[in-house]
Backbone as CSV, one residue per row, in Angstrom:
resi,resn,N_x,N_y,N_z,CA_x,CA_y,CA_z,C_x,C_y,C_z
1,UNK,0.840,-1.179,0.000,0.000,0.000,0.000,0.881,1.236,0.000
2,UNK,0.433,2.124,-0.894,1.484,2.791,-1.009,0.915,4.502,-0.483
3,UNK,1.875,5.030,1.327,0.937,6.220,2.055,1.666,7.179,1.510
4,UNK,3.178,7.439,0.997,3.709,8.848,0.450,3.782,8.877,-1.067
5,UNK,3.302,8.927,-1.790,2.577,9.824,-1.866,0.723,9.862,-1.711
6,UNK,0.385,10.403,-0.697,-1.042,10.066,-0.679,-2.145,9.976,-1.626
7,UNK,-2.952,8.698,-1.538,-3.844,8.427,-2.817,-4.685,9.783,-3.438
8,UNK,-5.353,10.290,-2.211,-5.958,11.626,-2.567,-5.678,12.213,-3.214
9,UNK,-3.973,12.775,-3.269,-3.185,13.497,-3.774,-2.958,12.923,-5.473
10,UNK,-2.752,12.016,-5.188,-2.468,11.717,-6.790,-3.660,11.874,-7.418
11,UNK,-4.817,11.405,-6.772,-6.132,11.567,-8.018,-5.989,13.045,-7.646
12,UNK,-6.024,14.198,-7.585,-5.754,15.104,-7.487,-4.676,15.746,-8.603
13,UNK,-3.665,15.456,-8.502,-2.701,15.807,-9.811,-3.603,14.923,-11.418
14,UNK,-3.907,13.787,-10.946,-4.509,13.728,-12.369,-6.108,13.928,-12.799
15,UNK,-6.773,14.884,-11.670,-7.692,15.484,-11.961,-7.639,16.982,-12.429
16,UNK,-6.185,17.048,-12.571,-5.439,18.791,-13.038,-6.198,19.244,-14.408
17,UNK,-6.246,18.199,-14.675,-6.327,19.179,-16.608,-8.091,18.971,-16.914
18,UNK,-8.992,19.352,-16.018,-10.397,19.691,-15.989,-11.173,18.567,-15.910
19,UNK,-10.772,16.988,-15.819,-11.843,16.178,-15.787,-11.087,15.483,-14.442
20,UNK,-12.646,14.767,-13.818,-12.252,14.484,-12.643,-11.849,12.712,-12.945
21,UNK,-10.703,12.585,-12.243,-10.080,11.524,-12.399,-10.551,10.328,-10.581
22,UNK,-10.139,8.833,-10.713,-10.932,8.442,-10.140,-9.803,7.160,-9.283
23,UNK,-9.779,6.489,-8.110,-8.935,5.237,-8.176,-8.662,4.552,-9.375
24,UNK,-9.584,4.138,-9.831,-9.188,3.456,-11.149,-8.484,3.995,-11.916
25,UNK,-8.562,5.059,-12.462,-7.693,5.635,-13.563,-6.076,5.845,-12.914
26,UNK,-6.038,5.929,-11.488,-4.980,6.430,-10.853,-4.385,4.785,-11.234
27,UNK,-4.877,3.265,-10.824,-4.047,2.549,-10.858,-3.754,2.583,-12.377
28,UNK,-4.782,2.578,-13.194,-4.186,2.273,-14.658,-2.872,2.974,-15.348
29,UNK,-2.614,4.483,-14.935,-2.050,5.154,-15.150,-0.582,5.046,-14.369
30,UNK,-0.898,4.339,-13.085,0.516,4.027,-12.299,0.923,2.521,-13.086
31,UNK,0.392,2.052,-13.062,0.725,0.590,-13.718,1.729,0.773,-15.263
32,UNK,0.773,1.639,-16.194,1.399,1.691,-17.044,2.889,2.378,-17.062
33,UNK,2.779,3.342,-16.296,4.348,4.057,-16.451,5.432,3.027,-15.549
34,UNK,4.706,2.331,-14.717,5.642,1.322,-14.185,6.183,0.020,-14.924
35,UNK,5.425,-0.034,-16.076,5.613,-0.807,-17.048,6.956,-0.023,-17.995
36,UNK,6.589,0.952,-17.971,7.556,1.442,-19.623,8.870,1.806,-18.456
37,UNK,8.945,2.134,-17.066,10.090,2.101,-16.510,10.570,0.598,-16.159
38,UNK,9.995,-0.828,-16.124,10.945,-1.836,-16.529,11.578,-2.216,-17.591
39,UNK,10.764,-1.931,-18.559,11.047,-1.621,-20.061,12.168,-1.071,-20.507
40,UNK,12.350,0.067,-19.996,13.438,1.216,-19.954,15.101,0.650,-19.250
41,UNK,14.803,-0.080,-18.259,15.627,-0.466,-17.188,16.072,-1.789,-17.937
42,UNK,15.543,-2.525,-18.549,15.629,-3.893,-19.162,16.014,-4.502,-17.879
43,UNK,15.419,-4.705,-16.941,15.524,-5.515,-15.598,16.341,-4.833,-14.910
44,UNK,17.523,-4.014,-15.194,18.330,-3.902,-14.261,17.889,-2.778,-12.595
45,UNK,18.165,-2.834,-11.477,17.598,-2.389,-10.528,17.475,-1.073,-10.453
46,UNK,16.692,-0.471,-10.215,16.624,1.209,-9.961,17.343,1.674,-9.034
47,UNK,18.016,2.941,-9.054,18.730,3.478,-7.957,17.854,3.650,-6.672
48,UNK,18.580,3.250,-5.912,17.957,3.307,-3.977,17.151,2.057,-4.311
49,UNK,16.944,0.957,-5.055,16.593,0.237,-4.813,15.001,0.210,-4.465
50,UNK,14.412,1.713,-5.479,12.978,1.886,-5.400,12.423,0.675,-6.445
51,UNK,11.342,0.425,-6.091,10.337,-0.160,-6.905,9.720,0.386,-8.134
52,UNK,9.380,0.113,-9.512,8.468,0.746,-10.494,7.319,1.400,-10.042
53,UNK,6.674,1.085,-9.428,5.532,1.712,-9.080,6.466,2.653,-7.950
54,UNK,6.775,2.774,-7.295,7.026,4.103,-5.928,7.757,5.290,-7.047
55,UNK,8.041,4.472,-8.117,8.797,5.858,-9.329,7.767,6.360,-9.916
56,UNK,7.028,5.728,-10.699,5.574,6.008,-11.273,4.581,6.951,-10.382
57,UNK,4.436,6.672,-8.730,3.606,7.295,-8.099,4.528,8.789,-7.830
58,UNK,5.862,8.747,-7.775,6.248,9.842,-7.388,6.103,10.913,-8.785
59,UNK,6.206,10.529,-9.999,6.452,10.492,-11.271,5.154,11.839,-11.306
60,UNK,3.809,11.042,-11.008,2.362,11.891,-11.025,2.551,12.724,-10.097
61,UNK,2.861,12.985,-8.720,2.871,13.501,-7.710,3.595,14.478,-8.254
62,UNK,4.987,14.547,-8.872,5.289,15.928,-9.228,4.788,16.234,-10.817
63,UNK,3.599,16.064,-11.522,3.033,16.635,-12.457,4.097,15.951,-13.502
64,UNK,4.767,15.217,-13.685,5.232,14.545,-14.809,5.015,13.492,-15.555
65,UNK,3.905,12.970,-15.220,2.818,12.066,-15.734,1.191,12.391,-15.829
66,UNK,0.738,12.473,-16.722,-0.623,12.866,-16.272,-1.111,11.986,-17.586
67,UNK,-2.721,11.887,-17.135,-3.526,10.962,-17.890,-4.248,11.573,-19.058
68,UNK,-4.297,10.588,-20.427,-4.346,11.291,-21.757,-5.810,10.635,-21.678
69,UNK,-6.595,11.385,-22.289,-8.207,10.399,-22.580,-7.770,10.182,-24.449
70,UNK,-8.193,8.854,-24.156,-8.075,8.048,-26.373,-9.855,8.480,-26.734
């Protein structure tokens, strides 16, 4: 479970750009960027030994990820 950065908070950054965003969209949107950062890494370990997702959640938290509607 992940408390820093708080859930609130993130649906919050990705309710920024005028539509209200929801848990769900928050995991879909963490999942995926945690995907394209193993991708990126080709397995090898992240510095400090963070996890994909604690990069991804920090990623939204400072406005550098946000959710595209298709």
């Amino acid at each position: 479970m992940i408390n820093k950065p708080a859930v609130d908070q993130l649906i919050g950054k990705l309710s920024a750009d005028g539509h209200d965003a929801s848990r769900y969209e928050l995991c879909v949107v963490a999942s995926k960027r945690a995907r394209q950062i193993i991708e990126q890494n080709n397995g090898r370990e992240l510095p400090g030994k963070m996890k994909p997702i604690t990069v991804a959640c920090n990623e939204i938290a400072a406005g550098k990820v946000i959710s595209a509607k298709d």
